[in-house]
C-alpha positions in Angstrom: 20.0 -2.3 -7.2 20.8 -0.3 -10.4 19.0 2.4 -11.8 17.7 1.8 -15.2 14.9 0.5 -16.4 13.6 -3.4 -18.1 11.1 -4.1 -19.9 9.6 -7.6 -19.8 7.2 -8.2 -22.6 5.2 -10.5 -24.2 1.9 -12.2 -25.0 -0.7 -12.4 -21.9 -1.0 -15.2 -19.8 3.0 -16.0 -20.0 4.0 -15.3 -16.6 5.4 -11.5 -16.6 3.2 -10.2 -13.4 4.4 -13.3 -11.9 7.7 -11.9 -12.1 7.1 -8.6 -10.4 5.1 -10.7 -8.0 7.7 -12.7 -6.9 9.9 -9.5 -6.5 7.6 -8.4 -4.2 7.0 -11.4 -1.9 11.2 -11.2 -1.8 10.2 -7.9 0.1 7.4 -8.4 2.2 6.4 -11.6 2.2 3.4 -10.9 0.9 1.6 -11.0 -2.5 -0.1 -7.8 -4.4 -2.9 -9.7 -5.8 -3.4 -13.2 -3.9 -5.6 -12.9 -0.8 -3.8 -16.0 0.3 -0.1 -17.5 0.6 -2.1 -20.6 -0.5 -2.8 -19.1 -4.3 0.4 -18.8 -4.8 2.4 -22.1 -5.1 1.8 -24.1 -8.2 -1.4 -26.2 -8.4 -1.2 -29.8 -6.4 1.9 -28.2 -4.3 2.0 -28.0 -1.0 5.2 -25.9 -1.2 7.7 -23.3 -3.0 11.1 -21.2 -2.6 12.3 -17.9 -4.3 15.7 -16.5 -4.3 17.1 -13.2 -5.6 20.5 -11.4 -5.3 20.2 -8.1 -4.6 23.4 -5.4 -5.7 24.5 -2.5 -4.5 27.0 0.0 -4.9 29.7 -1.7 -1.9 27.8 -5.2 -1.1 25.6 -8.0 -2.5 23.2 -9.9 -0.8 21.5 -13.2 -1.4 17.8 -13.8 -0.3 15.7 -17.0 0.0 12.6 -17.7 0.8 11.3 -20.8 1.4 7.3 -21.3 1.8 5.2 -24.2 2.9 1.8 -23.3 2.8 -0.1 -26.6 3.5 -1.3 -28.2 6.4 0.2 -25.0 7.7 1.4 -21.7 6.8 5.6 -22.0 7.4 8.1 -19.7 6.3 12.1 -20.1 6.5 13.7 -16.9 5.7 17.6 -17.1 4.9 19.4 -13.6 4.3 23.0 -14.5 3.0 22.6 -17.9 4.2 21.5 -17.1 7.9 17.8 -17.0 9.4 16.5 -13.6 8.5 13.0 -11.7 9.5 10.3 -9.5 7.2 11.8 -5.9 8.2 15.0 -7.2 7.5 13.9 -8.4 3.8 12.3 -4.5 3.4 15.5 -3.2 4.6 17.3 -5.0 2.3 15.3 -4.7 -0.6 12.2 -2.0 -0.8 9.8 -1.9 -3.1 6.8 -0.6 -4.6 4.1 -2.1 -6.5 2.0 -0.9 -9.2 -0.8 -2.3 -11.2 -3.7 -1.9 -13.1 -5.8 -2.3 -10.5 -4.4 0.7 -8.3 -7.0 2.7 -10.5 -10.0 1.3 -8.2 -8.2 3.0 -5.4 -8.5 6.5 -6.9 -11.9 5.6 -8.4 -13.8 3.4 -5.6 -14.8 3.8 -1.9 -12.6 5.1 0.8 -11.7 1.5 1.9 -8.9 0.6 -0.7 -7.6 3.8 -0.1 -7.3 3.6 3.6 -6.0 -0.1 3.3 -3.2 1.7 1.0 -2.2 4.2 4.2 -2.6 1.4 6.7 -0.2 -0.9 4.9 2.1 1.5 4.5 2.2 2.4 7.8 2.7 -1.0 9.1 5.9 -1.7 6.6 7.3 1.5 8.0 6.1 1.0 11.5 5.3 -2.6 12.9 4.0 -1.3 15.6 1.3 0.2 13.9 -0.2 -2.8 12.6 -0.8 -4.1 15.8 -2.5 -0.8 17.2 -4.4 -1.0 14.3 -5.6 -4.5 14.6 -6.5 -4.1 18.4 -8.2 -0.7 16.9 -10.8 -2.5 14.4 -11.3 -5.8 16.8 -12.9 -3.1 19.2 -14.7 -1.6 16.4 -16.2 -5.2 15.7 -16.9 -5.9 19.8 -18.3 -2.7 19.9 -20.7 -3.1 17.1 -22.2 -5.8 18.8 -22.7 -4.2 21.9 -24.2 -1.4 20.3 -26.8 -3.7 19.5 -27.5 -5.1 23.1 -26.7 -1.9 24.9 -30.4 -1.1 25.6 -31.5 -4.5 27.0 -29.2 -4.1 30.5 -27.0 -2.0 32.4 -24.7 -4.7 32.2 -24.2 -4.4 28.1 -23.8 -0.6 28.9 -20.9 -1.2 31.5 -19.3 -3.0 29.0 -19.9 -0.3 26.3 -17.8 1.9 28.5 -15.3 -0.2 28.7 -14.9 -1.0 25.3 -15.1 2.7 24.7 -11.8 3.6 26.3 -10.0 1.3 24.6 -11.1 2.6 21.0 -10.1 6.0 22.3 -6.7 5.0 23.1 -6.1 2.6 20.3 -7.8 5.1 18.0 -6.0 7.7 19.0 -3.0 6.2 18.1 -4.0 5.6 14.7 -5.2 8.7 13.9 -2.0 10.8 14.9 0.0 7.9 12.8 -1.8 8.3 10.0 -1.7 12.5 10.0 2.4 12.1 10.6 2.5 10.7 7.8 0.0 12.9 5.8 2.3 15.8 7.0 4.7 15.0 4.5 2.7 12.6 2.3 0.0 15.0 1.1 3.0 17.1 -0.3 4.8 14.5 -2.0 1.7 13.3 -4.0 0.7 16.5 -5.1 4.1 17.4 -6.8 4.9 13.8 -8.4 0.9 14.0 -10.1 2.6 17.7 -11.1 5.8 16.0 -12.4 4.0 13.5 -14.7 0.6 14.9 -15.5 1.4 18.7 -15.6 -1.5 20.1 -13.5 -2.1 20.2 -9.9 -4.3 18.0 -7.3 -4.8 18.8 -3.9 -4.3 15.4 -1.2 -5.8 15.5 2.6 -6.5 13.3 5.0 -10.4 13.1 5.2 -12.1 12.3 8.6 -15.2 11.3 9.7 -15.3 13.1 12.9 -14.4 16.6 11.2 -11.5 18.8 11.7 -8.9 17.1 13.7 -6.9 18.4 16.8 -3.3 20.2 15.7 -1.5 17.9 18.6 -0.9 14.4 19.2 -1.9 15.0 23.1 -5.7 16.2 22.0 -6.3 13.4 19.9 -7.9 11.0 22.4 -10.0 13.7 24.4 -11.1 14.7 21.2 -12.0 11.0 20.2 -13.8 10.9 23.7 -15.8 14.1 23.3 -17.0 13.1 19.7 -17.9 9.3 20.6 -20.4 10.9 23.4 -21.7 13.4 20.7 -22.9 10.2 18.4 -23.8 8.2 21.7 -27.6 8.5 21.0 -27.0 7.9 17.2 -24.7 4.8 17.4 -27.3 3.1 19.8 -30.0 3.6 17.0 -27.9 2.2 14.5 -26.0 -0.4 16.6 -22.5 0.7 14.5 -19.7 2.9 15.4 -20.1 5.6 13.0 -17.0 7.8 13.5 -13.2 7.1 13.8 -10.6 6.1 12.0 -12.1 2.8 10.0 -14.6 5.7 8.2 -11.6 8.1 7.4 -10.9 8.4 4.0 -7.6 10.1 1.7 -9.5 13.3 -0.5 -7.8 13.7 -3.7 -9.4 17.1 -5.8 -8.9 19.2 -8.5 -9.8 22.2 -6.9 -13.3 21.5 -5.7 -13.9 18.6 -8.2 -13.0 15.3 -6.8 -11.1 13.1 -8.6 -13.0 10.2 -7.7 -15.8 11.3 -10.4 -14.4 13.6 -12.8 -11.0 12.4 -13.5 -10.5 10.9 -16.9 -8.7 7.7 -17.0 -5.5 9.0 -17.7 -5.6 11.6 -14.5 -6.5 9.1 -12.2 -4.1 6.7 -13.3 -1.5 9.3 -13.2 -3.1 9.8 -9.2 -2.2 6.1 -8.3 1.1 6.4 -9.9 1.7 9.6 -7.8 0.2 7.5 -4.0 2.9 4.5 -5.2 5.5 7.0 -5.7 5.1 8.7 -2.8 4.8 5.1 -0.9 8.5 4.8 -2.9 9.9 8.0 -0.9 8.7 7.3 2.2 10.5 3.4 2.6 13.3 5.4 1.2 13.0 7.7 4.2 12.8 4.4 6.5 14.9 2.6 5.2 17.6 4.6 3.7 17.7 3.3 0.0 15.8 4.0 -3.2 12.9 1.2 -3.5 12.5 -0.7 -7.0 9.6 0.1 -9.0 7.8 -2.9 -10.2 5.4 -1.4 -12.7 2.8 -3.9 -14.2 1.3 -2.9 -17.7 1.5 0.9 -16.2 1.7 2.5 -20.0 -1.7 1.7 -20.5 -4.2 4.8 -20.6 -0.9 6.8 -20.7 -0.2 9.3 -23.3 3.3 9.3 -24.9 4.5 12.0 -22.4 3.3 11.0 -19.3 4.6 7.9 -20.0 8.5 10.0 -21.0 7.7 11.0 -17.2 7.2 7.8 -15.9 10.6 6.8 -17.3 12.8 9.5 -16.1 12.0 8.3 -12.7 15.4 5.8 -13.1 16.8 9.2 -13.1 16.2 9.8 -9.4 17.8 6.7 -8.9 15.5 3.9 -8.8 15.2 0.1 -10.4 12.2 0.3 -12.7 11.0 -3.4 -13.8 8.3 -2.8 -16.5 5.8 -4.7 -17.7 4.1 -4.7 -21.3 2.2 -6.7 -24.1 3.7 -4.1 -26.5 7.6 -4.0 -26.7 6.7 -0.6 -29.0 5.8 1.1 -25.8 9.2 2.5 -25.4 12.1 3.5 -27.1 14.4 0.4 -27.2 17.5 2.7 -26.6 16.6 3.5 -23.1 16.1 0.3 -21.4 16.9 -3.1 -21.2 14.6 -5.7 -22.9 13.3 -9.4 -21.9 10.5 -11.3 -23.7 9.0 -13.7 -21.6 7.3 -16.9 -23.1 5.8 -19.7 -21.3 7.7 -18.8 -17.7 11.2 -18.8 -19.6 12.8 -15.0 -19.7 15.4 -14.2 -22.6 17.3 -10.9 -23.1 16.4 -9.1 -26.5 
């Protein structure tokens, strides 16, 4: 992949996020905005391949992906004409997604931005995603035993039961997530520096107050807290503490940005979570992730949007997206206009 940057512009509706889109499901085999593999071949298909060639410095690698996504989801993964698998594809090409909607998770509930860590975490570390699903399948058993706890001793037994493995799997999850918060929290903080000027201050948030120091602790911890609430959580019939009520904080000083950051500053805050998303695949994976940037120049001023573009200076592939092709200077990047699903160089 080249550093530099291109622009793709053009009227809406004319298939430019479709573009990034596709660059993304080349690297995880998964879409940004559809909820389902299903939304994404054309209407009255059943079916549909991509292919990309990916250049580096010393090698060049050619990628296809071929999708059938009725009766049954299938996929056939060929990486240089052999069968290939996901973390091979991010391996081979990392990269990091930004769009418009990446304000909600700066602006809404804690949910978005704890699906933002948890995804993270499971391109860097499969393994995770499965702790995390055994995790929140407890959390739902649980909640229905919660409910039924008081009619026997028998629903109680099984409380117990179900108890120890939300410790364990919990505990896993939590010292995952802080690792990575170790560094993360850092890296956020000084890219929202690097393009908005000012400072922010990033922590991981959780529900069962300050967390142990060592990954050893964690699950005694856990344990000690869960018989704190028992009394509570009966009342209520729902878990109320552990990692699926965690949240990322993200203040100016002791104003959160959440509420009183303009448009501009949180925007400049999701830009700073994807780019810190970007260094730590680079850490995995040992190259510079593309940056597909949908429409990102909106509620940007002129030079936070200068800031966004020196980031090709670090080394990474920027692929732009814009309505405008007055957003930036023509002289610094490479320029496509896209028109009913057909892409020409300008």
């Amino acid at each position: 992949m080249t550093p530099g940057v291109a622009l793709f512009f053009g009227k809406n509706a004319q298939g430019k996020t479709n573009l990034l889109e596709a660059c993304y499901y080349l690297s995880t085999l998964s879409s940004p905005r559809a909820e389902r593999i299903l939304d994404l071949a054309r209407w009255g298909t059943t079916r549909f391949a991509l292919g990309g060639r990916i250049d580096e410095a010393d090698e060049t690698t050619y990628i296809k992906i071929e999708t059938l996504v009725s009766p049954t989801l299938r996929r056939r993964v060929l990486i240089d004409d052999r069968p290939g698998k996901r973390l091979e594809l991010l391996a081979h090409f990392p990269c990091v997604y930004f769009s418009p909607d990446d304000l909600y998770m700066v602006k809404r509930g804690s949910g978005l931005r704890r699906k933002f860590l948890d995804s993270l975490l499971s391109r860097i570390d499969p393994a995770y995603g499965k702790h995390l699903a055994k995790y929140e399948d407890t959390v739902a058993r649980r909640n229905v035993v919660l409910k039924k706890a008081f009619m026997s001793v028998a629903w109680d037994k099984t409380l117990q039961g179900l108890d120890e493995i939300l410790i364990s799997a919990g505990a896993t999850v939590l010292n995952c997530r802080l690792a990575l918060m170790s560094t993360f929290s850092r890296q956020v903080a000084e890219t929202y520096s690097f393009i908005a000027g000012d400072q922010c201050i990033v922590r991981y948030s959780s529900s069962m107050g300050d967390l142990p120091g060592s990954p050893e602790e964690m699950a005694p911890f856990f344990r000690e807290r869960l018989s704190q609430m028992k009394v509570q959580e009966r009342d209520r019939g729902v878990t109320l503490i552990g990692p699926h009520r965690d949240d990322i904080a993200i203040t100016f000083g002791d104003k959160t940005v959440r509420y009183f950051g303009s448009q501009g500053e949180q925007r400049s805050v999701a830009l700073a979570l994807r780019m810190a998303e970007a260094l730590a695949l680079e850490e995995t994976f040992g190259r510079k992730p593309a940056l597909l940037l949908d429409d990102v120049f909106s509620e940007l001023d002129e030079s936070r949007r200068q800031k966004v573009l020196s980031l090709c200076d670090f080394g990474h592939q920027i692929l732009l997206t814009s309505t405008d092709p007055m957003t930036i200077a023509r002289d610094k990047v490479n320029m496509y206009a896209v028109n009913e699903d057909s892409v020409k160089p300008v």
